[in-house]
C-alpha positions in Angstrom: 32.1 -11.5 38.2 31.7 -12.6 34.6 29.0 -14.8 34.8 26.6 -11.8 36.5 27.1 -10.2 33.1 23.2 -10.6 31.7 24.0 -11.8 27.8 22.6 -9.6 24.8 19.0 -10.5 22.9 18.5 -9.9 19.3 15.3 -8.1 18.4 13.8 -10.7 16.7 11.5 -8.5 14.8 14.0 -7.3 12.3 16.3 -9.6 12.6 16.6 -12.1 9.4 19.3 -15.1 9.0 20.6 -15.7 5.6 23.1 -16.9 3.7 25.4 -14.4 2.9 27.3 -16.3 -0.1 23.7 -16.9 -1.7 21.9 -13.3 -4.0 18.5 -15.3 -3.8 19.0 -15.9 0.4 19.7 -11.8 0.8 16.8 -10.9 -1.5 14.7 -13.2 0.9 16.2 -11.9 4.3 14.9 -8.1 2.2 11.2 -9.8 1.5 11.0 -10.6 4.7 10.6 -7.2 6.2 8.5 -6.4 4.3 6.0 -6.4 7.3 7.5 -3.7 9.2 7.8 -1.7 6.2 4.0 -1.2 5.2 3.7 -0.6 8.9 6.0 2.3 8.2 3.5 2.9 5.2 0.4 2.8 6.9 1.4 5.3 9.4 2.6 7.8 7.3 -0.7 7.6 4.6 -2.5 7.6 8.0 -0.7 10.6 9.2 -0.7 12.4 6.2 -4.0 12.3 4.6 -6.4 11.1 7.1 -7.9 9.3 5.5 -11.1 6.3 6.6 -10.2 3.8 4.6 -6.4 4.0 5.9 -7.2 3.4 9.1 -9.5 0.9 8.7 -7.2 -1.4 6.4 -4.6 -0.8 9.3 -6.7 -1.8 11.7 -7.6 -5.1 10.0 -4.1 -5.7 9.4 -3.3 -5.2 13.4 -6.7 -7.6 14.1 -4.8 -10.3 11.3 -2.2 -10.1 13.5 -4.3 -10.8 16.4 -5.4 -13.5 14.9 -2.5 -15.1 14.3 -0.9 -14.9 17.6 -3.9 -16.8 19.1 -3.8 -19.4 16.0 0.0 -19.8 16.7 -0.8 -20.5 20.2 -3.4 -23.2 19.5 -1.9 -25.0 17.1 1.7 -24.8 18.6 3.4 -26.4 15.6 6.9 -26.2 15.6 9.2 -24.5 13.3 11.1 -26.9 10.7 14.5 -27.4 11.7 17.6 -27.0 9.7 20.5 -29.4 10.1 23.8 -27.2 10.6 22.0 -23.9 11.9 23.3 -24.0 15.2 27.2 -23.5 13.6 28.0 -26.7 15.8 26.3 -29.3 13.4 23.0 -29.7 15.0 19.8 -28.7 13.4 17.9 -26.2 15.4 14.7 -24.3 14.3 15.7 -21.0 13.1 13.7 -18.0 14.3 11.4 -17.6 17.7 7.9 -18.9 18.9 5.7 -21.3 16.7 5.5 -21.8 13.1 1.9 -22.5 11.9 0.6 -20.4 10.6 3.3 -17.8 9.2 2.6 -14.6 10.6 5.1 -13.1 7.6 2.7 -14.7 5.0 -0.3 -14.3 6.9 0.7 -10.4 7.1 1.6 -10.4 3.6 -1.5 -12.0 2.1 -4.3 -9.7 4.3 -2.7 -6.7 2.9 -2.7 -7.9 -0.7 -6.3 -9.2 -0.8 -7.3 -6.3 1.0 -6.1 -3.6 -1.2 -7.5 -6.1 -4.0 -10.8 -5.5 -2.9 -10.5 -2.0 -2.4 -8.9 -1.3 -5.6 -11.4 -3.8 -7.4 -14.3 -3.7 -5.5 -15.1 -0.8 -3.5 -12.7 2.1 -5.2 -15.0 4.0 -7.2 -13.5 7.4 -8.9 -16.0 10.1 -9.7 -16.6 13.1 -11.7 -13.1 12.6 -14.1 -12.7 15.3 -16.2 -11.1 13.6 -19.1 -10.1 14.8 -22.1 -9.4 12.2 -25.1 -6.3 12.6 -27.3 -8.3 13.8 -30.2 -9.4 16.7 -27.8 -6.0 17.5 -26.3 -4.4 16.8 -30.3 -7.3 19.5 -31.4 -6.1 22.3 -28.8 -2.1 21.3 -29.4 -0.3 23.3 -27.0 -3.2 25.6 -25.2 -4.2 22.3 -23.0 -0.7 22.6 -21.1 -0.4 26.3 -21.4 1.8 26.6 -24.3 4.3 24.0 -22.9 4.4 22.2 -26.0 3.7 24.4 -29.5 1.3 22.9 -31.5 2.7 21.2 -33.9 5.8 20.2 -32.2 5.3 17.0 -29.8 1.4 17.5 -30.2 0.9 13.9 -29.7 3.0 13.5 -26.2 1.0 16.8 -25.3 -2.0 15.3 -25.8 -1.2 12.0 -23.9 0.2 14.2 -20.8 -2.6 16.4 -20.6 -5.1 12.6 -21.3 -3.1 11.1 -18.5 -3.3 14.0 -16.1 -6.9 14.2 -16.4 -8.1 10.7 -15.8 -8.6 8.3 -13.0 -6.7 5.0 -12.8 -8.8 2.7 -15.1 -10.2 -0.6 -14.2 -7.0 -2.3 -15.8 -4.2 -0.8 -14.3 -6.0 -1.2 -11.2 -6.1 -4.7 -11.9 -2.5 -4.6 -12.6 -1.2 -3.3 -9.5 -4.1 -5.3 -7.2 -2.0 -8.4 -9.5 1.2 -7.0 -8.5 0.4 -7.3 -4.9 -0.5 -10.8 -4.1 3.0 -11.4 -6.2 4.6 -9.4 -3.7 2.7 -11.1 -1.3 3.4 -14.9 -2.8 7.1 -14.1 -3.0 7.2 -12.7 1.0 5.4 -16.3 1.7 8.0 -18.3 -0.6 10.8 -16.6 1.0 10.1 -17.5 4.5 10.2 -21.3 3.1 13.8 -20.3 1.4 15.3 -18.6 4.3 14.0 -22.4 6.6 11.9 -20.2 8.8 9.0 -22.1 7.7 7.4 -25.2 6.3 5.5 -24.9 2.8 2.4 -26.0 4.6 3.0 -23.1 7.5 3.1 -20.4 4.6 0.3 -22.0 2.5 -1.7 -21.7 5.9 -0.6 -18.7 7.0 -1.5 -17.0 3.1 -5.1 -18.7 3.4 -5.5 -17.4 6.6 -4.6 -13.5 5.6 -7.1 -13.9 2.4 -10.0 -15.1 5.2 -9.3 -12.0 7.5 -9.2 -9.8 5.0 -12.1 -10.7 2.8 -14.3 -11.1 6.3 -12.8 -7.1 7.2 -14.1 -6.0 4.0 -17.0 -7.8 4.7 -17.3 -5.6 8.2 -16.3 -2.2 6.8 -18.9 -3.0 4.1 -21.2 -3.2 7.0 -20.2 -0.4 8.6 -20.5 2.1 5.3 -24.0 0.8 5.2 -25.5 0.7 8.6 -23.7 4.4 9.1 -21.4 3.2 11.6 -18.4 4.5 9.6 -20.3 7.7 9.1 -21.6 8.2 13.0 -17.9 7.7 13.7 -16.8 10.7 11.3 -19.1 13.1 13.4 -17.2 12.4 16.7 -15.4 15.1 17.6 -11.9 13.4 18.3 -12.5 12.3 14.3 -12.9 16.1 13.6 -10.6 17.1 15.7 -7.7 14.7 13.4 -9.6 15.8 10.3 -10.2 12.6 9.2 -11.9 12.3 6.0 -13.7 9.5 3.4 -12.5 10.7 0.1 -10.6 8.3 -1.7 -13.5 6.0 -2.2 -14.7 8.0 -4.8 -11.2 10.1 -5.3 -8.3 8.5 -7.4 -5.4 8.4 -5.4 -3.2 9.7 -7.8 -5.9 12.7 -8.7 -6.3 13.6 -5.0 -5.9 17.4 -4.6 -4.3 17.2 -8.4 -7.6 18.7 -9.8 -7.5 21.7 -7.1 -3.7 22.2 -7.8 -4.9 22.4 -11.7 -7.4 24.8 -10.9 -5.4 27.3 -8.5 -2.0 26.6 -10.9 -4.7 28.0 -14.1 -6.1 30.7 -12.7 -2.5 32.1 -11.8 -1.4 31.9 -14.8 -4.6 34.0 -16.3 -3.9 36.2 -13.8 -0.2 36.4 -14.4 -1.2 36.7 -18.3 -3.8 39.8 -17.6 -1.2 41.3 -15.8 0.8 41.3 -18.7 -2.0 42.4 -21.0 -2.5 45.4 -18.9 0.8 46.6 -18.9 1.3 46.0 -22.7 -2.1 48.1 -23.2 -0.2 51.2 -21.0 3.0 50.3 -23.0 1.0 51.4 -26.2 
């Protein structure tokens, strides 16, 4: 009767062997789902501001992954094995299906480069209404509404109200574009760490992400120009989801910040006539 029992699986997509006595081996086992968490990512940005350029960077990430399933399956290089894996003393190859090229750094390395390019490349913020220190030190307090008197903390005023009125600049764009392909070489190195892969498998794997993703931008770049992108807007199952094209030209971090400004303002006069009025009957 016991051997009709059907044995358990592991679902292999989120499951990560490590060394548990090892910090470095349990920060790996975490890099390596990374994967599944931008997928998490991507959904939700997609979900929540319909945005173009969301779906399209998801959609080259899925074809990357296309991409490497097929490359896996013509290559059909093994994974390295590790002596002692198997608990028994044998060395057995530690995860499922073939190693070259690593789908973890593959996955990794398109969504680096890609956002790279966007950030770099196409992301370009318009109509910034900055306002320079010496501006925001001149007004003191009246550029957020009194929330710091002039005179007191007039410097930190005027960087808040600097900072809350400009796009990202080309630098820190640079920075976090830099920050990503470090994320993304430290998924690739810990795939080697945690034996799942050969340094040549992640070095392949990384080269391979960087192709699809510079020959997507190449396509969407296409697509912006020929109209394609824009014919597709028009459909009415795109205007039906309320999908939109705006952060091209629209910082992420100033997206709807501007319009919040305005509204939150024009309360505040309103609240401030209000009181006007009343203190004019008072008298």
């Amino acid at each position: 009767m016991a051997d009709d029992v059907t044995p358990l699986a592991s679902l292999s997509l989120t499951h990560v062997y490590y060394n548990p006595t090892d910090p470095i081996s349990m920060l790996c086992a975490f890099l390596s789902l990374l994967p599944q968490a931008l997928c998490v990512v991507y959904v939700t940005l997609a979900w929540s501001t319909r945005e173009a350029e969301v779906l399209l960077m998801f959609a080259g990430q899925l074809a990357c992954e296309a991409v490497n399933f097929v490359l896996k399956r013509l290559i059909k290089e093994e994974r390295p094995r590790l002596p002692g894996a198997g608990g028994g003393g044998e060395a057995i190859a530690v995860g499922k299906g073939y190693g070259m090229p690593s789908s973890h750094a593959q996955f990794a390395a398109f969504w680096a480069v890609a956002l790279s390019l966007f950030l770099l490349v196409r992301h370009r913020p318009l109509g910034a209404a900055r306002v320079t220190t010496a501006e925001a030190a001149r007004k003191g307090g009246e550029g957020s509404d009194g929330a710091y008197p002039e005179g007191r903390l007039a410097a930190v005023n005027a960087s808040v109200e600097a900072h809350s009125r400009s796009h990202w600049t080309l630098a820190e764009r640079a920075v976090v574009s830099a920050a990503a392909l470090v994320v993304a070489a430290a998924v690739a190195w810990s795939r080697v760490y945690l034996g799942y892969h050969t340094a040549r498998q992640v070095v392949a794997g990384s080269v391979a992400g960087a192709g699809c993703a510079a020959a997507w931008f190449a396509v969407t770049y296409l697509m912006r120009e020929t109209g394609a992108l824009a014919w597709a807007l028009e459909l009415p199952v795109a205007r039906w989801l309320r999908v939109r094209d705006l952060v091209v030209v629209e910082d992420p971090c100033q997206a709807g910040w501007e319009r919040w400004e305005l509204r939150r303002r024009a309360a505040l006069e309103e609240e401030r006539a209000r009181l006007r009025e009343r203190e004019k009957k008072g008298q």
